[in-house]
N, C-alpha and C positions, 0 to 999 in steps of 0.2 A: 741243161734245161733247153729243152726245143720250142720256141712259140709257133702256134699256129691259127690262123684264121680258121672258122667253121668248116668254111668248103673246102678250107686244101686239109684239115684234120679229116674231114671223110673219103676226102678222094685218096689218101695214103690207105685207110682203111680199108677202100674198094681195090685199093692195087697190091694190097696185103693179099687178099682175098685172090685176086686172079690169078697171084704165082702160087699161093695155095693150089690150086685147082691145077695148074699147069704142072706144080710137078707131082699129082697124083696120076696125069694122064701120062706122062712120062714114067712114070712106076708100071701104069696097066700095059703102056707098050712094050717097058723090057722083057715083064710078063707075059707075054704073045709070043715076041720074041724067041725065049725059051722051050715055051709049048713046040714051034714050030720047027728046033732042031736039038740033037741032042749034045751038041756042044753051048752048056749056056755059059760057062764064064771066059773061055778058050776059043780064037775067031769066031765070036759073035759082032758084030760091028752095031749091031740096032741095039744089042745089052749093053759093049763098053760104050757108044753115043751115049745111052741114058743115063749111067752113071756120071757121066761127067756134065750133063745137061742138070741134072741132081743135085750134083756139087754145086755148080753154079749158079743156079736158083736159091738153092737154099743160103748157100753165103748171102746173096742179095734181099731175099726174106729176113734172116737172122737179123740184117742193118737195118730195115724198115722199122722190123720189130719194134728192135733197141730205141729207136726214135722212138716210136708212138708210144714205148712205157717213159719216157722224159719228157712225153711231148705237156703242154699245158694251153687250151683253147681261148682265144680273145674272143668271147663271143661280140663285144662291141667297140671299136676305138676307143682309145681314150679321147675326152674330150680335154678341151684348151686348146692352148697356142705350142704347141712343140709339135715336134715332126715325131711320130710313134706308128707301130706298127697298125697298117688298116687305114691310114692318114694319104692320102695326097698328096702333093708337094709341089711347088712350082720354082726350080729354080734357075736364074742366068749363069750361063757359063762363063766366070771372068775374062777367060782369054780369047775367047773367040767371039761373046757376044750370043751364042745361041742361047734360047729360055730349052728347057725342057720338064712336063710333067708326068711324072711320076707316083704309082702307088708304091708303099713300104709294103711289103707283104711276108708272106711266112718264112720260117726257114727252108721249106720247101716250096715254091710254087708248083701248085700241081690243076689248077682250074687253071678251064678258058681265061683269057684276056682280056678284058676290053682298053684298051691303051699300056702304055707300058705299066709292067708290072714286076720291082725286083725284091729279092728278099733282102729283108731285114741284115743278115749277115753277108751280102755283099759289099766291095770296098765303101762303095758309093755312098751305099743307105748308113752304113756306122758311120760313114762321116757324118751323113746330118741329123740322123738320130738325135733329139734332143733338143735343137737348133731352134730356133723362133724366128721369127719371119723378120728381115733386117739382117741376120745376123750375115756374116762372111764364115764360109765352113772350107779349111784347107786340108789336105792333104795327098802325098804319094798313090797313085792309083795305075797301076799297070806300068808303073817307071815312070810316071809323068807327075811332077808337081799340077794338081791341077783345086782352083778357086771356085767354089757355087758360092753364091748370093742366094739367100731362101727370100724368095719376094710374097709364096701363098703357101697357106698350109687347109687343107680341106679336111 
């Protein structure tokens, strides 16, 4: 199960859509292609490009796919005191003393930004996933033991 915010469940859709489109264009050009000489599967370079441009879109189409049929949309945060996805977060970094705020966001972040924005299944955000404001959230993140304190949750 994939969660996703509104806008990044439509912007996978729109990006679903544009490798659609891209590799039909890539089809009409192998197409050209062959019109244009009579060797089309045997030193063609503009035919074998396509098919491997083909291949590779579509692998990356096929994963999109897969996502948006497991995807499930938040239309709204949950509300309360936990840290969930579409939630805000403010918290101090134990060891260094820096605050930093943060949105939870999709399994994919795919919209614009406005301040940081990480997903949900990043190390970060599974750590405070769930957390309430006070709490100490530990754990290993890139080889480093590292401590958040959640001071706000929006």
């Amino acid at each position: 199960m994939y969660y996703f915010l509104k806008k990044d469940f439509e912007a996978l859709n729109a990006e679903i859509g544009k490798l659609a489109d891209r590799i039909r264009e890539i089809g009409k050009e192998m197409g050209k292609s062959c019109q244009e000489g009579a060797e089309t599967f045997h030193d063609n370079f503009a035919y074998e490009d396509g098919e491997r441009q083909q291949y590779m879109w579509s692998g990356r189409i096929r994963g999109l796919i897969h996502i948006r049929n497991q995807a499930r949309v938040i239309l709204e945060p949950q509300k309360g005191d936990t840290v969930s996805i579409g939630r805000t977060v403010t918290v101090e970094d134990e060891n260094t003393g820096k605050t930093r705020i943060m949105k939870i966001g999709s399994y994919m972040v795919l919209t614009e930004k406005e301040g940081e924005v990480i997903s949900y299944n990043a190390p970060l955000a599974r750590m405070l996933v769930g957390g309430r404001v006070g709490d100490m959230k530990e754990s290993v993140i890139a080889g480093k033991q590292k401590r958040f304190r959640i001071l706000k949750i929006e």
